[in-house]
C-alpha positions in Angstrom: 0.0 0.0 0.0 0.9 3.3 -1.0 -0.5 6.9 0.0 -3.1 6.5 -2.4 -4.1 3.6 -0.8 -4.8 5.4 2.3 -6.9 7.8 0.3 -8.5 5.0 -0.9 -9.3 3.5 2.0 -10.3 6.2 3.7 -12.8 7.0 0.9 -14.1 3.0 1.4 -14.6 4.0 4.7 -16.4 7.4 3.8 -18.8 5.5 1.5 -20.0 3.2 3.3 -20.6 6.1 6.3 -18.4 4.2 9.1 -17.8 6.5 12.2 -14.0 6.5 12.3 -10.8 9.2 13.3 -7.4 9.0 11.8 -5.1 9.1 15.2 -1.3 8.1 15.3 1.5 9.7 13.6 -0.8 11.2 10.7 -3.2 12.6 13.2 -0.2 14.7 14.4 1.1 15.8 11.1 -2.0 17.3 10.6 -2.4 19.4 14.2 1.1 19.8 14.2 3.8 18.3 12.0 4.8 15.4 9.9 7.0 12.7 11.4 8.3 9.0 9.9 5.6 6.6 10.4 4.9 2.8 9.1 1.1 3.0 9.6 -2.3 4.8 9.1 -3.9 4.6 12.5 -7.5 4.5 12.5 -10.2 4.2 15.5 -13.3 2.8 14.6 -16.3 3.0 16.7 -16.4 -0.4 18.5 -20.7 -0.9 17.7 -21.7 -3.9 15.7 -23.5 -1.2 13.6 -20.3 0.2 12.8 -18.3 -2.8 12.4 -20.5 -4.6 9.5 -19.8 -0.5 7.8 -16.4 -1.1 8.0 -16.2 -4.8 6.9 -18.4 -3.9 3.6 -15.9 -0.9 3.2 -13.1 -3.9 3.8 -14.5 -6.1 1.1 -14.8 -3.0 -1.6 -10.9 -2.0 -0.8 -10.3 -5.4 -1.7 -12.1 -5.9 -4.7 -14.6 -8.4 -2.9 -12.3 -10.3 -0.8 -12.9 -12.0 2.4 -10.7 -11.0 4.5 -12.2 -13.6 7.5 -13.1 -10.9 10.0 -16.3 -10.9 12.0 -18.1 -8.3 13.3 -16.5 -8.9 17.2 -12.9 -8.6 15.5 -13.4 -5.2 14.9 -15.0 -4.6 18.3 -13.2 -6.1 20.6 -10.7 -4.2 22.7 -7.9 -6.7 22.3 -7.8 -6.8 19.1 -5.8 -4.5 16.7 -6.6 -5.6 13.1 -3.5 -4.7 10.8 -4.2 -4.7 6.8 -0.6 -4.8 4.8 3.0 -4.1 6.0 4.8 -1.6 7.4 6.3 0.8 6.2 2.4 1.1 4.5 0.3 -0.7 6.6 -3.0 0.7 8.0 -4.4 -0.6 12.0 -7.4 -0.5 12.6 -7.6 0.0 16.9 -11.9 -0.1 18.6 -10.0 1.7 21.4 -7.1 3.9 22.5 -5.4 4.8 25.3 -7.5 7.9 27.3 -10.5 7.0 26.4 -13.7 5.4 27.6 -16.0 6.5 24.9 -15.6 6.8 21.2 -18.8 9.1 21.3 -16.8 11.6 23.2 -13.9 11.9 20.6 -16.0 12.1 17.7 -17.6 15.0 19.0 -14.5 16.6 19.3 -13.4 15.2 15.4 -12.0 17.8 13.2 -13.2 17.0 9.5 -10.8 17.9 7.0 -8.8 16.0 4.2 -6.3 13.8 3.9 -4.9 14.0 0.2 -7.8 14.8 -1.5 -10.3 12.5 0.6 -12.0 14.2 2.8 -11.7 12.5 6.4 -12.1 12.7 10.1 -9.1 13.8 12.8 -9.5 13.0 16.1 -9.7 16.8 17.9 -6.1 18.2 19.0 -6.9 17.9 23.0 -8.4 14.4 22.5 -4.9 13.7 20.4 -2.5 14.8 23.7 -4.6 12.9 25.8 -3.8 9.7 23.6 -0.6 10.4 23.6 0.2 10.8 27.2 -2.1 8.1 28.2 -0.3 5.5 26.2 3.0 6.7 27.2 5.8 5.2 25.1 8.2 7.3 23.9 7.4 8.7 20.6 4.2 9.4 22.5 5.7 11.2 24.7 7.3 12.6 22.2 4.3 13.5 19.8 2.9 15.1 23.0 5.2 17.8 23.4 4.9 18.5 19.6 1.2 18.6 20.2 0.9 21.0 23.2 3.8 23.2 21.8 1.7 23.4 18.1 -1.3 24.3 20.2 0.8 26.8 22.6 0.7 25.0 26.0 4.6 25.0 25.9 6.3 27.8 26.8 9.8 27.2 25.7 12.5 29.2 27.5 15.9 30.6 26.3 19.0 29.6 27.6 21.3 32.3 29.7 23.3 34.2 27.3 26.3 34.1 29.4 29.0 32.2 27.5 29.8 28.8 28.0 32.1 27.6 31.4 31.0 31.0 32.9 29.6 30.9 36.2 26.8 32.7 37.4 27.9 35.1 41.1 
Protein backbone atom coordinates (compact mmCIF):
# COMPACT_ATOMS: atom_id res chain seq x y z
CA UNK A 1 0.00 0.00 0.00
CA UNK A 2 0.91 3.30 -0.96
CA UNK A 3 -0.55 6.91 -0.03
CA UNK A 4 -3.14 6.52 -2.37
CA UNK A 5 -4.08 3.60 -0.78
CA UNK A 6 -4.84 5.37 2.31
CA UNK A 7 -6.85 7.76 0.34
CA UNK A 8 -8.48 4.97 -0.94
CA UNK A 9 -9.27 3.48 2.02
CA UNK A 10 -10.32 6.16 3.73
CA UNK A 11 -12.80 7.01 0.86
CA UNK A 12 -14.13 3.03 1.44
CA UNK A 13 -14.64 3.99 4.65
CA UNK A 14 -16.42 7.39 3.84
CA UNK A 15 -18.78 5.55 1.54
CA UNK A 16 -20.02 3.24 3.34
CA UNK A 17 -20.58 6.07 6.31
CA UNK A 18 -18.38 4.24 9.11
CA UNK A 19 -17.83 6.49 12.17
CA UNK A 20 -14.02 6.47 12.28
CA UNK A 21 -10.83 9.16 13.34
CA UNK A 22 -7.37 8.98 11.83
CA UNK A 23 -5.06 9.08 15.19
CA UNK A 24 -1.26 8.08 15.27
CA UNK A 25 1.54 9.71 13.57
CA UNK A 26 -0.82 11.17 10.68
CA UNK A 27 -3.23 12.58 13.24
CA UNK A 28 -0.25 14.66 14.35
CA UNK A 29 1.10 15.80 11.09
CA UNK A 30 -1.96 17.28 10.63
CA UNK A 31 -2.42 19.38 14.18
CA UNK A 32 1.09 19.81 14.18
CA UNK A 33 3.79 18.26 11.95
CA UNK A 34 4.75 15.39 9.86
CA UNK A 35 7.01 12.75 11.40
CA UNK A 36 8.26 9.00 9.91
CA UNK A 37 5.57 6.64 10.44
CA UNK A 38 4.94 2.79 9.09
CA UNK A 39 1.10 2.98 9.56
CA UNK A 40 -2.34 4.84 9.09
CA UNK A 41 -3.88 4.62 12.47
CA UNK A 42 -7.46 4.46 12.52
CA UNK A 43 -10.22 4.17 15.53
CA UNK A 44 -13.33 2.77 14.57
CA UNK A 45 -16.29 3.05 16.75
CA UNK A 46 -16.43 -0.38 18.48
CA UNK A 47 -20.70 -0.91 17.70
CA UNK A 48 -21.74 -3.90 15.65
CA UNK A 49 -23.49 -1.24 13.59
CA UNK A 50 -20.30 0.23 12.76
CA UNK A 51 -18.32 -2.82 12.40
CA UNK A 52 -20.50 -4.56 9.49
CA UNK A 53 -19.77 -0.49 7.77
CA UNK A 54 -16.42 -1.12 7.96
CA UNK A 55 -16.20 -4.81 6.90
CA UNK A 56 -18.43 -3.88 3.57
CA UNK A 57 -15.85 -0.87 3.16
CA UNK A 58 -13.13 -3.93 3.76
CA UNK A 59 -14.55 -6.12 1.11
CA UNK A 60 -14.82 -3.04 -1.63
CA UNK A 61 -10.88 -1.99 -0.82
CA UNK A 62 -10.30 -5.39 -1.65
CA UNK A 63 -12.06 -5.93 -4.69
CA UNK A 64 -14.57 -8.36 -2.91
CA UNK A 65 -12.29 -10.35 -0.84
CA UNK A 66 -12.89 -11.98 2.40
CA UNK A 67 -10.71 -10.99 4.51
CA UNK A 68 -12.19 -13.59 7.49
CA UNK A 69 -13.12 -10.86 10.05
CA UNK A 70 -16.27 -10.89 11.99
CA UNK A 71 -18.12 -8.34 13.34
CA UNK A 72 -16.52 -8.88 17.15
CA UNK A 73 -12.90 -8.63 15.50
CA UNK A 74 -13.42 -5.23 14.90
CA UNK A 75 -14.98 -4.57 18.34
CA UNK A 76 -13.16 -6.13 20.62
CA UNK A 77 -10.72 -4.21 22.66
CA UNK A 78 -7.88 -6.66 22.29
CA UNK A 79 -7.76 -6.83 19.11
CA UNK A 80 -5.81 -4.50 16.66
CA UNK A 81 -6.58 -5.59 13.11
CA UNK A 82 -3.47 -4.67 10.83
CA UNK A 83 -4.21 -4.67 6.75
CA UNK A 84 -0.61 -4.76 4.85
CA UNK A 85 3.04 -4.10 6.04
CA UNK A 86 4.79 -1.57 7.37
CA UNK A 87 6.34 0.77 6.24
CA UNK A 88 2.36 1.07 4.50
CA UNK A 89 0.26 -0.71 6.64
CA UNK A 90 -3.04 0.73 8.04
CA UNK A 91 -4.37 -0.57 12.04
CA UNK A 92 -7.42 -0.49 12.61
CA UNK A 93 -7.65 -0.02 16.90
CA UNK A 94 -11.90 -0.08 18.62
CA UNK A 95 -10.05 1.75 21.37
CA UNK A 96 -7.13 3.94 22.48
CA UNK A 97 -5.38 4.80 25.29
CA UNK A 98 -7.52 7.90 27.35
CA UNK A 99 -10.48 7.02 26.39
CA UNK A 100 -13.74 5.38 27.64
CA UNK A 101 -16.01 6.55 24.95
CA UNK A 102 -15.62 6.78 21.16
CA UNK A 103 -18.79 9.06 21.35
CA UNK A 104 -16.79 11.57 23.20
CA UNK A 105 -13.86 11.94 20.63
CA UNK A 106 -16.02 12.14 17.66
CA UNK A 107 -17.60 15.04 18.98
CA UNK A 108 -14.52 16.59 19.28
CA UNK A 109 -13.37 15.19 15.43
CA UNK A 110 -12.01 17.84 13.16
CA UNK A 111 -13.21 17.01 9.46
CA UNK A 112 -10.83 17.85 7.00
CA UNK A 113 -8.76 16.02 4.18
CA UNK A 114 -6.28 13.78 3.88
CA UNK A 115 -4.95 14.05 0.20
CA UNK A 116 -7.78 14.75 -1.46
CA UNK A 117 -10.29 12.48 0.61
CA UNK A 118 -12.04 14.22 2.83
CA UNK A 119 -11.70 12.47 6.41
CA UNK A 120 -12.13 12.66 10.12
CA UNK A 121 -9.11 13.83 12.83
CA UNK A 122 -9.45 12.96 16.09
CA UNK A 123 -9.69 16.80 17.93
CA UNK A 124 -6.14 18.20 18.98
CA UNK A 125 -6.95 17.88 22.98
CA UNK A 126 -8.35 14.41 22.47
CA UNK A 127 -4.88 13.74 20.40
CA UNK A 128 -2.54 14.81 23.72
CA UNK A 129 -4.56 12.88 25.83
CA UNK A 130 -3.84 9.71 23.59
CA UNK A 131 -0.58 10.38 23.59
CA UNK A 132 0.19 10.79 27.22
CA UNK A 133 -2.10 8.08 28.24
CA UNK A 134 -0.34 5.46 26.22
CA UNK A 135 3.03 6.69 27.25
CA UNK A 136 5.80 5.15 25.12
CA UNK A 137 8.18 7.32 23.94
CA UNK A 138 7.36 8.68 20.63
CA UNK A 139 4.20 9.36 22.51
CA UNK A 140 5.72 11.21 24.75
CA UNK A 141 7.35 12.59 22.17
CA UNK A 142 4.25 13.49 19.82
CA UNK A 143 2.93 15.12 22.98
CA UNK A 144 5.24 17.76 23.39
CA UNK A 145 4.90 18.48 19.59
CA UNK A 146 1.23 18.64 20.17
CA UNK A 147 0.91 20.98 23.15
CA UNK A 148 3.80 23.23 21.84
CA UNK A 149 1.68 23.43 18.08
CA UNK A 150 -1.32 24.33 20.25
CA UNK A 151 0.83 26.79 22.60
CA UNK A 152 0.68 25.02 25.96
CA UNK A 153 4.58 25.04 25.93
CA UNK A 154 6.32 27.78 26.84
CA UNK A 155 9.80 27.23 25.66
CA UNK A 156 12.51 29.24 27.52
CA UNK A 157 15.91 30.59 26.28
CA UNK A 158 19.05 29.58 27.58
CA UNK A 159 21.33 32.26 29.74
CA UNK A 160 23.33 34.23 27.26
CA UNK A 161 26.26 34.07 29.38
CA UNK A 162 29.02 32.17 27.51
CA UNK A 163 29.76 28.79 28.04
CA UNK A 164 32.12 27.59 31.38
CA UNK A 165 31.01 31.02 32.88
CA UNK A 166 29.61 30.85 36.20
CA UNK A 167 26.77 32.67 37.39
CA UNK A 168 27.90 35.11 41.05
Amino acid sequence: MASHDYEEFIAALNAHGVRYLVIGAHAVAFHARPRATKDLDILLEPTPANARKALAALRDFFGGADLGYAVEDLIDPDWIIQLGVAPVRIDLLPQISGFTSFGDAWKNRVDARFGSVPTHYIGLEDLIRAKEAAGRLQDRADARVLRRAKGQVQLTKRSSRPRGQRSR
